[in-house]
Backbone as a printed PyTorch tensor [residue, N CA C, xyz], in Angstrom:
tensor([[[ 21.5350, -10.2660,  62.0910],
         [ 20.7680, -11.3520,  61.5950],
         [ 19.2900, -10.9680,  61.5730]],

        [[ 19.0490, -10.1020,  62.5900],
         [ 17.2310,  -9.8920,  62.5270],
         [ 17.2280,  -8.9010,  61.2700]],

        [[ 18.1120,  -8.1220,  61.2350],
         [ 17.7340,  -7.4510,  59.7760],
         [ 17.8950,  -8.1880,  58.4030]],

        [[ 18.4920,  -9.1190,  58.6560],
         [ 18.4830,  -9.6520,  57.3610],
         [ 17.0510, -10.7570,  57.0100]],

        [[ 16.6450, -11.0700,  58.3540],
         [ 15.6270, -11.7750,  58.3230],
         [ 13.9170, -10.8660,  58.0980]],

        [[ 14.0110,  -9.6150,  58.5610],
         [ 13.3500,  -8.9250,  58.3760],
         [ 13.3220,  -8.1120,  56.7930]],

        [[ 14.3590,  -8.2360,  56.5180],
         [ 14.6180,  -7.8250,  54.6520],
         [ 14.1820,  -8.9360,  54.2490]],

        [[ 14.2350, -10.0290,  54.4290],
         [ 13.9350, -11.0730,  53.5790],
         [ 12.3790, -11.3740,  53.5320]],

        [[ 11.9760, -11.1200,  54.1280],
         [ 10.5000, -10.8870,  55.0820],
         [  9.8540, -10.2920,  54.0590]],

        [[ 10.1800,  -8.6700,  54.3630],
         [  9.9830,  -7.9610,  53.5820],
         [  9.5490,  -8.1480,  51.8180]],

        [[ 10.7090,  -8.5740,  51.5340],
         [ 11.5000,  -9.0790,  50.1560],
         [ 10.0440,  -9.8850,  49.5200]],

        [[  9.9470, -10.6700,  50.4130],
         [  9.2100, -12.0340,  50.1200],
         [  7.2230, -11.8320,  50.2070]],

        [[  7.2430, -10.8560,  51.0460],
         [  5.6080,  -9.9870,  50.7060],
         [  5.7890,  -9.1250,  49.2850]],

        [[  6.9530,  -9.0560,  49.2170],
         [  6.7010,  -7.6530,  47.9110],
         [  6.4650,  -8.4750,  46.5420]],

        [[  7.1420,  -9.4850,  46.8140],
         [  6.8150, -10.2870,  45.3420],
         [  5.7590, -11.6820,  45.5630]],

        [[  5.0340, -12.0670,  46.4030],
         [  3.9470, -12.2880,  46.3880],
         [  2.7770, -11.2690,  46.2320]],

        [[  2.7780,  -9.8200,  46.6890],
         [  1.7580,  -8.5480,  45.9290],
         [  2.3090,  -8.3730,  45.1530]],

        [[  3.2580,  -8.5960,  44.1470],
         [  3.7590,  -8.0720,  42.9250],
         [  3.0170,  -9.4840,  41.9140]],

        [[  3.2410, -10.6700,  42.3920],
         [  2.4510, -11.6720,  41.4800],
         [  1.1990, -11.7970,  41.6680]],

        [[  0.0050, -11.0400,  43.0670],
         [ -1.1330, -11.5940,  43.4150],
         [ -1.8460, -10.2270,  42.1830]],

        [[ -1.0040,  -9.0410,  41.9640],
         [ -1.5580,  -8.2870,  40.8720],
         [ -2.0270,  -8.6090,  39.4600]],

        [[ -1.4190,  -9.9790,  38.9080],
         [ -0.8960,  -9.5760,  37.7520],
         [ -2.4970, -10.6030,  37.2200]],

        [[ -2.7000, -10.8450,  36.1530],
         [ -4.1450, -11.3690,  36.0000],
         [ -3.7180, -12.9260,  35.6480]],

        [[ -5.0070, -13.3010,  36.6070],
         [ -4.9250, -14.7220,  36.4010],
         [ -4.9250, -15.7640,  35.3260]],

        [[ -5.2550, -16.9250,  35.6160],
         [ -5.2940, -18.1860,  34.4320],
         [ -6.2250, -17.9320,  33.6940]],

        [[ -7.8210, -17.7410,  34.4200],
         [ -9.1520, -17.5460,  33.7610],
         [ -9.0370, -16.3290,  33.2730]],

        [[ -8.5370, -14.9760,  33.8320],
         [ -8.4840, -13.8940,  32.9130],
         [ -7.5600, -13.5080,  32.0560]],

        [[ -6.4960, -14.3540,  31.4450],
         [ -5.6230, -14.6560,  30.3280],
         [ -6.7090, -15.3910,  29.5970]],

        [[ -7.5730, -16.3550,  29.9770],
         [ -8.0490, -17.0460,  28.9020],
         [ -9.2450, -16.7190,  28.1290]],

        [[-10.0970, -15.5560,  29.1090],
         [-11.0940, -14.6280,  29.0430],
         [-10.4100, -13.8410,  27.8730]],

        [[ -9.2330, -12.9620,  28.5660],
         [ -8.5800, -12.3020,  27.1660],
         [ -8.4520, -12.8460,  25.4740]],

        [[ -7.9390, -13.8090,  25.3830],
         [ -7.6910, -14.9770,  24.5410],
         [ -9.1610, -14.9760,  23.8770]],

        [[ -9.7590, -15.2250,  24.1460],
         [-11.1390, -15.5090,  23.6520],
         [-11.6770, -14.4950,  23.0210]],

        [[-11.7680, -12.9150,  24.3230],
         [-11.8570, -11.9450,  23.4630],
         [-11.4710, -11.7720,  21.9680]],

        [[ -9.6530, -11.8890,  21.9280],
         [ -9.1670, -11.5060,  20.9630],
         [ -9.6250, -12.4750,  19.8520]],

        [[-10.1040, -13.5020,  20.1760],
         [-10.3140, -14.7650,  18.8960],
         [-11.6270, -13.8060,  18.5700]],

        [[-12.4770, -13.4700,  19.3810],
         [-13.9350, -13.1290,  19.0980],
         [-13.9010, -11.9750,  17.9860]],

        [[-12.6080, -10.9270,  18.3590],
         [-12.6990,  -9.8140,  17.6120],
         [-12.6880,  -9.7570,  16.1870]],

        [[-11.0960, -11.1520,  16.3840],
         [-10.7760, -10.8970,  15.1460],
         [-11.7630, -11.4400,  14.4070]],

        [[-12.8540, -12.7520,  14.8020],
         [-13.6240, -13.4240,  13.9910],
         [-14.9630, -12.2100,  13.4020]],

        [[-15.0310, -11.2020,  14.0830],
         [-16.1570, -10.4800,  14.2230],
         [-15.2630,  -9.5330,  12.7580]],

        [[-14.2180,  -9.1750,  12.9410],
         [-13.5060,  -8.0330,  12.0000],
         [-13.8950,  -8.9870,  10.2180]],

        [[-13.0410, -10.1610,  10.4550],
         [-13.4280, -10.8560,   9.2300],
         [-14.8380, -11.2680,   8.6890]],

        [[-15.9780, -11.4560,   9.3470],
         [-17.0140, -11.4930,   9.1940],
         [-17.3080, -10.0610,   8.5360]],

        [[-17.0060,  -8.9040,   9.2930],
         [-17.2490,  -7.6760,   8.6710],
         [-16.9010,  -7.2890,   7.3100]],

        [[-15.3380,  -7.6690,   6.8140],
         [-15.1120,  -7.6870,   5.8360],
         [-15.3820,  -8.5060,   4.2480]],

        [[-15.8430,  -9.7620,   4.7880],
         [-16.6070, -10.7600,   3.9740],
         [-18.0060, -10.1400,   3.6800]],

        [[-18.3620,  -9.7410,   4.5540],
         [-20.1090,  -8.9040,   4.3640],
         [-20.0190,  -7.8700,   3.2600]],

        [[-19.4040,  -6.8540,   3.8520],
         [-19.0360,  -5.8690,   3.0680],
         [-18.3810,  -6.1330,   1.4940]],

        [[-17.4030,  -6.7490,   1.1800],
         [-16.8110,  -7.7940,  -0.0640],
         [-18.2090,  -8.1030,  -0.5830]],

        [[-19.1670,  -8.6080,   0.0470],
         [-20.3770,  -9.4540,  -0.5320],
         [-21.3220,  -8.4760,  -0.7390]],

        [[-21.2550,  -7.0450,  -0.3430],
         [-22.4610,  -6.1680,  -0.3070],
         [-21.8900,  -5.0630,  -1.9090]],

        [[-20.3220,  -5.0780,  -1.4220],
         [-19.8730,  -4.3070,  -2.7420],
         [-20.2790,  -5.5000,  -4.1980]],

        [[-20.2020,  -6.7170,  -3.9560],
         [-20.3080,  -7.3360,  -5.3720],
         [-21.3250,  -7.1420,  -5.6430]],

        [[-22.6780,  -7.4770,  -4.8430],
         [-24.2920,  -7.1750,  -5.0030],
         [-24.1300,  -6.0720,  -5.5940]],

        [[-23.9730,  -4.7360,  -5.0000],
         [-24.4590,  -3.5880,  -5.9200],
         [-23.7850,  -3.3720,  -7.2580]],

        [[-22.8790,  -3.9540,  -7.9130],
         [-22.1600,  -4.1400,  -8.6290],
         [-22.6960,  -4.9500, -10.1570]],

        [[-23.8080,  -6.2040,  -9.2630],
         [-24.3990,  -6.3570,  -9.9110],
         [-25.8930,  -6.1680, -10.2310]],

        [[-26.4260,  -5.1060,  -9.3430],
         [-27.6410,  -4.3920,  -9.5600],
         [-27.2090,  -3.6000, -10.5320]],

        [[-26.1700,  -2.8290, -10.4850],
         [-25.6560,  -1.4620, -11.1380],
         [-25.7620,  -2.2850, -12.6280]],

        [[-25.0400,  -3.2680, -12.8060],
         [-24.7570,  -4.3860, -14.1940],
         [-26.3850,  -4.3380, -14.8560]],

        [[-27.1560,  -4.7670, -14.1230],
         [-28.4270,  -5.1030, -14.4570],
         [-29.1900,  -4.2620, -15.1240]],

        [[-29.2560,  -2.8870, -13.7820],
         [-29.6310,  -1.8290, -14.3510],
         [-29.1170,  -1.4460, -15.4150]],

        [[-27.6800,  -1.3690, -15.9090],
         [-27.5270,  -0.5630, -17.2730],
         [-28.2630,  -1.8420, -18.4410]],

        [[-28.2580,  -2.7720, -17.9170],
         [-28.8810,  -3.4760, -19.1640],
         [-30.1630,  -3.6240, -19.3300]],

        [[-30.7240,  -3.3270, -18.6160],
         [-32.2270,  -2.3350, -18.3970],
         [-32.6660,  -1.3240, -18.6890]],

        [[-31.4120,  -0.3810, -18.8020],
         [-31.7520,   0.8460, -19.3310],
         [-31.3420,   0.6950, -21.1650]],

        [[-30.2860,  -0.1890, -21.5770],
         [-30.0920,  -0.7130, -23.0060],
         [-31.4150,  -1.4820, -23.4060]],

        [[-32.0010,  -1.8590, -22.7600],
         [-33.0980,  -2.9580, -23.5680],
         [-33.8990,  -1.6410, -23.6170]],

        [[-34.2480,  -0.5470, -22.3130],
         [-35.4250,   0.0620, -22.6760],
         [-35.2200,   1.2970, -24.1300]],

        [[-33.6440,   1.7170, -24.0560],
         [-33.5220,   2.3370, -24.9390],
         [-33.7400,   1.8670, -26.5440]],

        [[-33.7140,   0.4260, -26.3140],
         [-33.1750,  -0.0040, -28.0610],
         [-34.8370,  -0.3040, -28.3470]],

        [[-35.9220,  -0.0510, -27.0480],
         [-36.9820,  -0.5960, -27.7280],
         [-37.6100,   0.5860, -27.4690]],

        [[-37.5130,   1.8420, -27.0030],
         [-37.4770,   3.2390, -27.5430],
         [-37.6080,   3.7320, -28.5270]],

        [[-36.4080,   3.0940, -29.0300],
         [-35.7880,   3.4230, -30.3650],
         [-36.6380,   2.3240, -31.7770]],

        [[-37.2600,   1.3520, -31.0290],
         [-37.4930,   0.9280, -32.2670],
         [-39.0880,   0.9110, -32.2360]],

        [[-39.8700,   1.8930, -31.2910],
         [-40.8150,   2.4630, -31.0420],
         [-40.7100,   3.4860, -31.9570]],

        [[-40.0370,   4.4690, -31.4760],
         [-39.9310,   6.2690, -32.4270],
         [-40.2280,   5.4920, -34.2260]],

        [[-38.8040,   4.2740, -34.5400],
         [-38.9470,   3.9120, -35.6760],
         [-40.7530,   3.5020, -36.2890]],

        [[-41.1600,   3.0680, -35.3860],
         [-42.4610,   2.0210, -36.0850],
         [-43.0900,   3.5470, -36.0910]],

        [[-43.3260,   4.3590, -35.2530],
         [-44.5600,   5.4560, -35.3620],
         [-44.0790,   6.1870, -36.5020]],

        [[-42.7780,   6.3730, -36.6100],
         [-42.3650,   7.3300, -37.5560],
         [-43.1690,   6.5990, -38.7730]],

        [[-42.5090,   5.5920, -39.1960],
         [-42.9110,   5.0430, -40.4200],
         [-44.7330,   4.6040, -40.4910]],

        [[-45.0230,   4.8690, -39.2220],
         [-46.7400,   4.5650, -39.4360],
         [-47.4540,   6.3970, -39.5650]],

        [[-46.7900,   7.1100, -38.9650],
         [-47.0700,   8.3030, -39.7990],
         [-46.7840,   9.0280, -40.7750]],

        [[-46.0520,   8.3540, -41.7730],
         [-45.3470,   8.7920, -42.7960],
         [-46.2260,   9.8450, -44.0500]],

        [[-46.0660,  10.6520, -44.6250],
         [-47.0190,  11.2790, -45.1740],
         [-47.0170,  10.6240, -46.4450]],

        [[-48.2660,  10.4140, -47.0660],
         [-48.1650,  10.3960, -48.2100],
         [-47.6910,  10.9250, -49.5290]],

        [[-46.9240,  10.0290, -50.2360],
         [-46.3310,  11.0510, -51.5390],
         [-47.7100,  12.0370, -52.2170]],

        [[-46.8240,  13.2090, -52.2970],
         [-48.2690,  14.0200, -53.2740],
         [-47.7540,  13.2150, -54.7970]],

        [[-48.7430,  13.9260, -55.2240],
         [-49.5320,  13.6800, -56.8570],
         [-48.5590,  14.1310, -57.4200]],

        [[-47.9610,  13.6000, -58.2520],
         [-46.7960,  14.8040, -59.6250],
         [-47.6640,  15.1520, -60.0260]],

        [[-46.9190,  16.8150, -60.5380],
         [-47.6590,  16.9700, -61.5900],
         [-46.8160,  16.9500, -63.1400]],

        [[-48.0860,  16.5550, -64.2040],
         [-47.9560,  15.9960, -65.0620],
         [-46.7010,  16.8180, -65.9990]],

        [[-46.0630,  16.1920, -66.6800],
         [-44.2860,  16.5150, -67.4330],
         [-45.2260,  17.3040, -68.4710]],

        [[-43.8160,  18.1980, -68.7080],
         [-44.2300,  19.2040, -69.7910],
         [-43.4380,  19.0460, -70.5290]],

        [[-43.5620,  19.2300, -71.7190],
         [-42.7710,  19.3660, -72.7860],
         [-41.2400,  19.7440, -73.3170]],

        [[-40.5140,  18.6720, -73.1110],
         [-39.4060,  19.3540, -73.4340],
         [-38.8040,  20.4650, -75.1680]],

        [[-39.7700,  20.2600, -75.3390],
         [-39.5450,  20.9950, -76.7050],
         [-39.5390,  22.9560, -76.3720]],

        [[-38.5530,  23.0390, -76.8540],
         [-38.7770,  24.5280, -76.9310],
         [-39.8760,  25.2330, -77.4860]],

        [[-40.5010,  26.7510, -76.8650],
         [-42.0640,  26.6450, -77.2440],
         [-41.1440,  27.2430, -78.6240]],

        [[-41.8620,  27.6750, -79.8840],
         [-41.2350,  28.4250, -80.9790],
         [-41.3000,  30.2560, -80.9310]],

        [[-40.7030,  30.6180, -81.1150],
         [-40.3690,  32.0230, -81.1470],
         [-40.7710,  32.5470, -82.0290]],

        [[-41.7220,  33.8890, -82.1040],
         [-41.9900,  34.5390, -82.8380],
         [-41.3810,  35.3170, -83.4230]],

        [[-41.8470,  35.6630, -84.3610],
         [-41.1500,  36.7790, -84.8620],
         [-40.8970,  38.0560, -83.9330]],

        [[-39.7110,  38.4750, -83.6160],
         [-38.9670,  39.7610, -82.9900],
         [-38.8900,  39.2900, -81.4730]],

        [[-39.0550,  38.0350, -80.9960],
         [-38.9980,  37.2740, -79.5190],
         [-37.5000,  36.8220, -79.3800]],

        [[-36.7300,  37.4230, -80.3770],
         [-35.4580,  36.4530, -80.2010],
         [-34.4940,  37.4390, -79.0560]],

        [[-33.1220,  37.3710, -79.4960],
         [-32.2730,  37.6110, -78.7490],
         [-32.5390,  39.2870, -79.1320]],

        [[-31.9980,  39.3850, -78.1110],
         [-31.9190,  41.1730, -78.0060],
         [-32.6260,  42.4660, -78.0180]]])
């Protein structure tokens, strides 16, 4: 009987240090919180980022239509100078005669 009372003894410390290990109420709920914190912190990250890729997306947008306005008014720059330096037509010179001149004597063929 004393050994069985002494096993039981025993028995009965091992699983009170087997439950005084394990983590408490407040540090389950500490945990808990963590994990809410993380995940709220992960999704925040990804919403940012989502919001930072659309921004440059639409700088990039902007810019090419910045670089279209500057080209088409480039282009219609080159046009105006061209046509403001245009050279003047020269002078004809004056038509000649379509008449054949007349041939002399021994000027012909051969």
């Amino acid at each position: 009987m004393k050994k069985q009372i002494l096993s039981l003894l025993v028995s009965g410390i091992i699983v009170s240090l087997i439950s005084a290990c394990g983590p408490s109420a407040e540090e389950k709920a500490a945990a808990e919180q963590r994990m809410k914190d993380s995940i709220t912190a992960v999704e925040k990250a990804k919403a940012d980022s989502i919001m930072a890729v659309t921004q440059k997306a639409m700088e990039d947008s902007l810019a090419l239509v910045k670089a279209a306005e500057d080209a088409a008014k480039a282009t219609a720059d080159s046009i105006a100078a061209a046509q403001a330096n245009k050279p003047k037509p020269k002078k004809s010179l004056p038509k000649q005669d379509d008449k054949p001149k007349e041939a002399k004597p021994g000027q012909g063929r051969g």
